[in-house]
N, C-alpha and C positions, 0 to 999 in steps of 0.2 A: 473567380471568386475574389472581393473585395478583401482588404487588409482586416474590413469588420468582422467579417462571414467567415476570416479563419480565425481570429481572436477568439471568436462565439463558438466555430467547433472543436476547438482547441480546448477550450473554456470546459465541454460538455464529455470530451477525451479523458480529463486529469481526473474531472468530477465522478466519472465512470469510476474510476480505477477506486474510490473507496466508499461508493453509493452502492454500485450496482456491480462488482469485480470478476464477475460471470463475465458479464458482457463489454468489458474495458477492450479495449481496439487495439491490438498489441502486431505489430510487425513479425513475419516467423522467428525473425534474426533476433528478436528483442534481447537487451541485455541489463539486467537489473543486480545492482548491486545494494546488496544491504550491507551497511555500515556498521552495524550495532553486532553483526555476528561478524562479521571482515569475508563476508561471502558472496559469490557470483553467480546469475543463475541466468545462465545463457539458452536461449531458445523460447518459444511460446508455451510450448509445455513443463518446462521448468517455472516460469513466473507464474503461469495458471496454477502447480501444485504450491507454490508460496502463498498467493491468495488466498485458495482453498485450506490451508494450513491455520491462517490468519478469521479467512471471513465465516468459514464452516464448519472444515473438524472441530480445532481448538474452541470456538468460538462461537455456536450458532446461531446469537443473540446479538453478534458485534454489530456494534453502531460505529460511525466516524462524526464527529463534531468541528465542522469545519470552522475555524479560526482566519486565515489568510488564504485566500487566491490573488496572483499575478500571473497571465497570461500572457504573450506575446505571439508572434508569426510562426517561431519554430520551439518554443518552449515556453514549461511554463512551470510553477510553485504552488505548491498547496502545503498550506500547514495545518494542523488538525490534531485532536486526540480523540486515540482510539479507545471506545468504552468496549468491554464486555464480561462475562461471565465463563473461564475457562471451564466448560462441561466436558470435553471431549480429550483425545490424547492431541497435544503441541507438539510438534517435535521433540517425540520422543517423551514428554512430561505425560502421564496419566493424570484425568480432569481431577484437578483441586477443589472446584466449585468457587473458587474465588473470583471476585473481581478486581478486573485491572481499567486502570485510566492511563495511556502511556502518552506523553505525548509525542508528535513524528511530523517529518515532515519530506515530502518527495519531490522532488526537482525530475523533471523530465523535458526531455528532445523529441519534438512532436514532427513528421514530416505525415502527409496527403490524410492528414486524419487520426494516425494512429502513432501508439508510442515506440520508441525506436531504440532510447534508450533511460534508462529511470535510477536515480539513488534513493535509497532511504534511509532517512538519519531520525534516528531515536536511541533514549539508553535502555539497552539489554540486562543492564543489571538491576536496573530500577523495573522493569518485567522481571525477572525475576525472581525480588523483592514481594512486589506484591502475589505472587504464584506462591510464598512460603519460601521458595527452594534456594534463597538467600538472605543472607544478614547483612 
């Protein structure tokens, strides 16, 4: 594979992760750290119920508006806000009906296609903010 052909599916890996988050290419060992709660969530099926949390309980109208990509060989950056309408229960929040605009952004470590390891950084309180359930 050419230095292009991994930038391009690298490019189409990070884009997964807030397009289409079903299908985001995740290594079993995956380790995704979210920032904003100071929490770790080791494994594939830990990051699959993070997503799911995000892109479909909480959320089943979320959009991601993508702002910045920078891609490279083994990592790459996306920056974005995320629109939605919290209808569902959040972690632990019963649906508000509210919407939120948060903005975030995920840094990940891409090897043979898939993500390996991932942060994400946004403020939690400014989601929470908008949910009501903070001043």
């Amino acid at each position: 594979m050419t230095v292009e052909e991994c930038i391009e599916a690298n490019r189409q890996v990070v884009e997964a992760f807030v397009r289409a988050p079903a299908a985001v290419a995740l290594v079993e060992e995956v380790v995704l750290k979210d920032l904003a709660q100071n929490c770790t969530y080791r494994g594939r099926a830990a990051v699959v119920a993070l997503l799911r949390a995000f892109f479909v309980e909480g959320f089943a109208q979320a959009r991601a508006e993508v702002q910045t990509m920078l891609v490279g060989e083994c990592a790459a950056m996306l920056e974005f806000v995320f629109h939605g309408r919290q209808d569902g229960l959040f972690m632990g929040i019963p649906a508000t009906g509210r919407e939120v605009a948060i903005p975030m952004v995920l840094v990940c470590r891409i090897a043979a296609e898939k993500i390996q390891q991932a942060a994400l950084y946004y403020d939690a309180g400014s989601l929470l903010r908008q949910l009501g359930m903070a001043i």
